[in-house]
py3Dmol code that shows the C-alpha trace and the ligand (Angstrom):
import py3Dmol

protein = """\
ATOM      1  CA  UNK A   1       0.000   0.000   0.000  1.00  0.00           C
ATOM      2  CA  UNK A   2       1.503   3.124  -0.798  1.00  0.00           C
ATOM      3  CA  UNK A   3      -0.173   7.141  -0.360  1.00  0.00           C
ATOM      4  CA  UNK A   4      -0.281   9.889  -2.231  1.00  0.00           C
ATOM      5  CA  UNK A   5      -0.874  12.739  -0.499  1.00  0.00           C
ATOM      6  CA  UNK A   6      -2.667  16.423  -1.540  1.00  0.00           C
ATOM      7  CA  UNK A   7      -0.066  18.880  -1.122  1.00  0.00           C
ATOM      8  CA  UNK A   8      -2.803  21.620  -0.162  1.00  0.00           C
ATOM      9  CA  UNK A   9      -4.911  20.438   2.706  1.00  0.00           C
ATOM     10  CA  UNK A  10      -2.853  16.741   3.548  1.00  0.00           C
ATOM     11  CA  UNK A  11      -5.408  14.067   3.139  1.00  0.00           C
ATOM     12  CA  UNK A  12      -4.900  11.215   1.137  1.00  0.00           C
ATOM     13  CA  UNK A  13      -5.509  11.102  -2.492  1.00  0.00           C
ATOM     14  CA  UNK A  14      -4.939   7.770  -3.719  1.00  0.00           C
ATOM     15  CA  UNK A  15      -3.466   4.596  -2.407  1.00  0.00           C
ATOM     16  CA  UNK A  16      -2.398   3.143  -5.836  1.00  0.00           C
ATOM     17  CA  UNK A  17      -0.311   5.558  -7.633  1.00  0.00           C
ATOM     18  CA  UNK A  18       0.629   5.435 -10.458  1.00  0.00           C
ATOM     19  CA  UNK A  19       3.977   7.391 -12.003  1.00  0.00           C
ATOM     20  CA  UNK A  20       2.961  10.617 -14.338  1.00  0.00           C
ATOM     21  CA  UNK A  21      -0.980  10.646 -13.269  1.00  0.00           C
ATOM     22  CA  UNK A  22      -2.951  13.207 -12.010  1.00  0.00           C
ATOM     23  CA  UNK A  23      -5.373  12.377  -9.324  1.00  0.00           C
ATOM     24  CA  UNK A  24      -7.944  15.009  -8.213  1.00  0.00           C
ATOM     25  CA  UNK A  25      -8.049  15.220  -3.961  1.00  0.00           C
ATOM     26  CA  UNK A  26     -11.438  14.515  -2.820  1.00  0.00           C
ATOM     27  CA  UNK A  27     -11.769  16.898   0.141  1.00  0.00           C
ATOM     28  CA  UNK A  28     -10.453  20.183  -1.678  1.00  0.00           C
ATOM     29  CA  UNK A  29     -10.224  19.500  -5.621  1.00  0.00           C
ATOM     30  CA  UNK A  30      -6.974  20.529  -5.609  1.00  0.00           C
ATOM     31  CA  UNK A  31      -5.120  18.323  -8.241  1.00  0.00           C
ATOM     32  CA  UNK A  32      -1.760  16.038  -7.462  1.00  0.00           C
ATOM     33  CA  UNK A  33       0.178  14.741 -10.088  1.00  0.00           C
ATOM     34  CA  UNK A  34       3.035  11.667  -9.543  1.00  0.00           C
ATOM     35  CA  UNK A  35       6.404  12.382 -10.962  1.00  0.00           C
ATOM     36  CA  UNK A  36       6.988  10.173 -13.746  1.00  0.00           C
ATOM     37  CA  UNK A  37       9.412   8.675 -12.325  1.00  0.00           C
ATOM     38  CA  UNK A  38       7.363   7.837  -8.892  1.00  0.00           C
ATOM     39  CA  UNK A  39       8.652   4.862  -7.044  1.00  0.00           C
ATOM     40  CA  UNK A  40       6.005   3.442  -4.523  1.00  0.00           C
ATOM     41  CA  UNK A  41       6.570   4.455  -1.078  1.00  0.00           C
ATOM     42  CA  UNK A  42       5.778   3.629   2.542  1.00  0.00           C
ATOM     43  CA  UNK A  43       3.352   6.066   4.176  1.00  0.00           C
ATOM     44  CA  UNK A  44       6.781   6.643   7.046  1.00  0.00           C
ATOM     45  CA  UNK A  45       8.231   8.574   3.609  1.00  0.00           C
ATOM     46  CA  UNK A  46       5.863  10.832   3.660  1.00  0.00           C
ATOM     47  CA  UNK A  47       6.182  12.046   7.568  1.00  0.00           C
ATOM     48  CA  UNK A  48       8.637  15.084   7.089  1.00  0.00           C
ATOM     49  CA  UNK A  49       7.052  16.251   3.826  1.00  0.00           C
ATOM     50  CA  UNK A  50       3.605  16.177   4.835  1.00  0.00           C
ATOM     51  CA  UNK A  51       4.096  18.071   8.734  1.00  0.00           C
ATOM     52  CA  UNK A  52       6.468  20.446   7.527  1.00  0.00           C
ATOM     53  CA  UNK A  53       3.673  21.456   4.522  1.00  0.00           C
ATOM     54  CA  UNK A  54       1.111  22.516   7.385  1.00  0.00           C
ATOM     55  CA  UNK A  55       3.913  23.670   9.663  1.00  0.00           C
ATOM     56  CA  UNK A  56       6.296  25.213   7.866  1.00  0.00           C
ATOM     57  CA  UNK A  57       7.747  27.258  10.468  1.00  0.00           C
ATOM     58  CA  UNK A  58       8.742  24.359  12.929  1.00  0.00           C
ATOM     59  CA  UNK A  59      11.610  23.425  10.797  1.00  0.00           C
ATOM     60  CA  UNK A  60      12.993  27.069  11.344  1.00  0.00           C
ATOM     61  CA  UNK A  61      11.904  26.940  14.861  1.00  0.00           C
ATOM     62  CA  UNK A  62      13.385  24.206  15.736  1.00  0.00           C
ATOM     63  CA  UNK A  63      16.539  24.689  13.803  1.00  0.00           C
ATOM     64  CA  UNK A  64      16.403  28.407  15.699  1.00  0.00           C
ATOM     65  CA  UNK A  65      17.020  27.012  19.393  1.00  0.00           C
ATOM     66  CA  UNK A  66      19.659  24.014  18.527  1.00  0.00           C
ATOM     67  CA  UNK A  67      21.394  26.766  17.015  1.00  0.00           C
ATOM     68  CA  UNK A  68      21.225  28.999  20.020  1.00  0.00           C
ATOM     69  CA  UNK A  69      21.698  26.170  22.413  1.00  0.00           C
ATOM     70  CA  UNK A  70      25.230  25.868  20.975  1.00  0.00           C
ATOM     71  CA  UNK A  71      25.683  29.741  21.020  1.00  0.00           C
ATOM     72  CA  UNK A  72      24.688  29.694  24.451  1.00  0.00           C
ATOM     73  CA  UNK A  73      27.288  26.910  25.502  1.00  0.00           C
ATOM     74  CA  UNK A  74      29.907  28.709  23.598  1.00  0.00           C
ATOM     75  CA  UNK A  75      29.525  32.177  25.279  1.00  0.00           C
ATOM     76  CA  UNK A  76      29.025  30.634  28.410  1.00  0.00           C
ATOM     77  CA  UNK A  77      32.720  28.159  27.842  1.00  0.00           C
ATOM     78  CA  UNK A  78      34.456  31.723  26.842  1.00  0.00           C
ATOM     79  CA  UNK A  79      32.907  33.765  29.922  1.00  0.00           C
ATOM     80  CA  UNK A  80      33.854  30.683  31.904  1.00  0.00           C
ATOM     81  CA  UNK A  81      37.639  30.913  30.870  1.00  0.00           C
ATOM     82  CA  UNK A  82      38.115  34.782  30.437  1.00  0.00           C
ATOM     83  CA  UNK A  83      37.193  34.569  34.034  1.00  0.00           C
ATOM     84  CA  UNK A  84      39.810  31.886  34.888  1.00  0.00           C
ATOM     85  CA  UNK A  85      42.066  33.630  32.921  1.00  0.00           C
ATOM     86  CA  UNK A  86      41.412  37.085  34.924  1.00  0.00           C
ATOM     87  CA  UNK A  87      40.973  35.442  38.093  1.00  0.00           C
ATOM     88  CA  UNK A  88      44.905  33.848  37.510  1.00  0.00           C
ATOM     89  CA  UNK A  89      46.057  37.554  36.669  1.00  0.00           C
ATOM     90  CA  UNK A  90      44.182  39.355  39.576  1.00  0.00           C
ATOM     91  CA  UNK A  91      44.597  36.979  42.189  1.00  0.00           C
ATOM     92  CA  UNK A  92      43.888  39.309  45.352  1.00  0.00           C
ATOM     93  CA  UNK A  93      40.937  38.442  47.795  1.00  0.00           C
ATOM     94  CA  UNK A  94      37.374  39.707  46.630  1.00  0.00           C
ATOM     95  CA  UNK A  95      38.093  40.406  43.314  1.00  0.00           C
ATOM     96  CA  UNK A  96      39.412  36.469  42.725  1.00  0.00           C
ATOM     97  CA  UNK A  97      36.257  35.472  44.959  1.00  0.00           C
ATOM     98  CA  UNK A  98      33.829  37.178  41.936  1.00  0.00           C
ATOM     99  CA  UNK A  99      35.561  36.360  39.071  1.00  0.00           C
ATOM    100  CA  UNK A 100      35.676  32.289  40.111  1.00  0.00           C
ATOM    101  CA  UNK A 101      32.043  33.200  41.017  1.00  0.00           C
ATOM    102  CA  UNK A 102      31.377  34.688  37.524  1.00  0.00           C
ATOM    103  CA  UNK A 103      33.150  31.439  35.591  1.00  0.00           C
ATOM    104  CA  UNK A 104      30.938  29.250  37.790  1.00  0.00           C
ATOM    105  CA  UNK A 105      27.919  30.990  37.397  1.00  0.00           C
ATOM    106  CA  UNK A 106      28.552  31.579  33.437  1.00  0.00           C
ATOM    107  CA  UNK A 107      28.841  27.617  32.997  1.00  0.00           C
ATOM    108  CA  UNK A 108      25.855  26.402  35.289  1.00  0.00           C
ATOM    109  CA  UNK A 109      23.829  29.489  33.824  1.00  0.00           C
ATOM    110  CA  UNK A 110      25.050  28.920  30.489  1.00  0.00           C
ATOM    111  CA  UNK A 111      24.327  24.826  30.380  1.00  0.00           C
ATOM    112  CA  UNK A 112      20.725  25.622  32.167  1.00  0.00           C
ATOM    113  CA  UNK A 113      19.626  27.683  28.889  1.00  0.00           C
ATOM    114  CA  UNK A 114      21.362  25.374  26.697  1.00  0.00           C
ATOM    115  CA  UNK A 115      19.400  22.637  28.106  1.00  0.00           C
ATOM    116  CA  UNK A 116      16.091  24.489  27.471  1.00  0.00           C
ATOM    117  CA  UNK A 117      16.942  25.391  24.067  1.00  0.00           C
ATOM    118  CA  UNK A 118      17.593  21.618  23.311  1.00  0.00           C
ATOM    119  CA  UNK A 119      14.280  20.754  25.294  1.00  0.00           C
ATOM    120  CA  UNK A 120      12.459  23.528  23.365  1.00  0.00           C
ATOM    121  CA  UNK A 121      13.651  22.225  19.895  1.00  0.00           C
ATOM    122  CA  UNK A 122      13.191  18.341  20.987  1.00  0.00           C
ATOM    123  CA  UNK A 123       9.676  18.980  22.421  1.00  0.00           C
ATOM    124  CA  UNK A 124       8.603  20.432  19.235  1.00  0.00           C
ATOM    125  CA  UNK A 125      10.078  17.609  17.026  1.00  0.00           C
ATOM    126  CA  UNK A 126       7.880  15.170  19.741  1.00  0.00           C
ATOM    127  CA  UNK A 127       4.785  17.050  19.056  1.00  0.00           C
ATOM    128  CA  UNK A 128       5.252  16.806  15.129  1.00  0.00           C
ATOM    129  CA  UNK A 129       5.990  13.040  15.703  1.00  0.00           C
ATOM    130  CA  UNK A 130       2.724  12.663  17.683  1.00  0.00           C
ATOM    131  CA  UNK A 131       0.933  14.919  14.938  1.00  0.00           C
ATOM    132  CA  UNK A 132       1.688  12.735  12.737  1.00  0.00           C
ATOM    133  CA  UNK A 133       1.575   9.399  14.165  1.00  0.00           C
ATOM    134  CA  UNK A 134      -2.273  10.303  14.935  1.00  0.00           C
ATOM    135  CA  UNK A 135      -3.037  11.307  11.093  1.00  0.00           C
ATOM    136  CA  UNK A 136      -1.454   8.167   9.579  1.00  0.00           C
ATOM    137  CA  UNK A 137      -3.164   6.528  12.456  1.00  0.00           C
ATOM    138  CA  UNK A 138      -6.889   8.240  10.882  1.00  0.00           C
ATOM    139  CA  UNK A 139      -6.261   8.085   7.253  1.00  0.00           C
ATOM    140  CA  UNK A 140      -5.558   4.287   7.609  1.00  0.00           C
ATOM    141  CA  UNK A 141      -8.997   4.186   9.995  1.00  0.00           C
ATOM    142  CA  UNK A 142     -10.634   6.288   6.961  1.00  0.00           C
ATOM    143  CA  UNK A 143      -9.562   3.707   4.376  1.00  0.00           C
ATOM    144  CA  UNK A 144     -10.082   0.690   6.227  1.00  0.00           C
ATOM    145  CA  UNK A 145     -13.980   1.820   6.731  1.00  0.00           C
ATOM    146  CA  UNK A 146     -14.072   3.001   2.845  1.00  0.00           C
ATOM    147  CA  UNK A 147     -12.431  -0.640   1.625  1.00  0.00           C
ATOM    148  CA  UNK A 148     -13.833  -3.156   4.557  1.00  0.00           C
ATOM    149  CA  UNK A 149     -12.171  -6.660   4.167  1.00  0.00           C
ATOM    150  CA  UNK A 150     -14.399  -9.047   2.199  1.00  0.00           C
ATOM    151  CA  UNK A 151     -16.223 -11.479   4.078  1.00  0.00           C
ATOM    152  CA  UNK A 152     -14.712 -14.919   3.841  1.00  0.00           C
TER     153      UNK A 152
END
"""
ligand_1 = """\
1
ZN
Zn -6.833 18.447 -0.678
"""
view = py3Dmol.view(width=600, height=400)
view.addModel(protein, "pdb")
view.setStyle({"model": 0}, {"cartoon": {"style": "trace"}})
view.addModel(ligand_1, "xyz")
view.setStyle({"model": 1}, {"stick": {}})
view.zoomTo()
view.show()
């Protein structure tokens, strides 16, 4: 079994494709036509295609905080050895005290934003998975009730 997918609204459009045809989707009328040089697919092929065409933002999004994450972990490593550094150079009572303070405070801080961004970016990957998951799990529902197995 393989899907075809309307490119506008998402719901299925055929089951059978075939490469170079045009099938009209049901729900909208928009028309979707196979490359010709379609190779049958699993629906699991579609996944990224078909989320990031209703949610085309989440890519960006999620791209957004893994890329801050890592700025985040890289401002915090320099902070975190500029105040070594100064802290080596200026080693007299309070002022050593806040700059080890600062380097420590710079990593934890640092790593606890990181972390989020990470979370942020994973959590949003979860819900597309879950998204999804629960669509492929309704358009096979839908086609099951619109082809029933034949009674033996
Ligand atoms: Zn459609």
């Amino acid at each position: 079994m393989s899907f075809i997918y309307c490119s506008k609204c998402g719901s299925v459009v055929t089951m059978v494709p075939k490469p170079g045809k045009s099938y009209e989707c049901q729900k909208c009328g928009t028309v979707v036509k196979t490359p010709s040089d379609y190779v049958p697919k699993t629906v699991a092929d579609y996944k990224p295609f078909r989320t990031y065409i209703r949610y085309p933002a989440l890519k960006t999004i999620t791209t957004v905080f893994r890329f801050l994450g890592w700025i985040i972990i890289l401002l915090a490593c320099i902070s975190f050895f500029i105040s070594l550094i100064l802290a080596v150079k200026y080693n007299s009572g309070s002022l050593l005290l806040t700059l080890l303070l600062t380097s420590i405070v710079s990593l934890i801080g640092g790593g606890f934003w990181a972390l989020i961004c990470f979370a942020l970016a994973e959590s949003i990957e979860v819900s597309i998975d879950i998204e999804e998951n629960t669509r492929t799990a309704k358009d096979i529902l839908e086609l099951i009730k619109k082809y029933p197995r034949p009674s033996q």
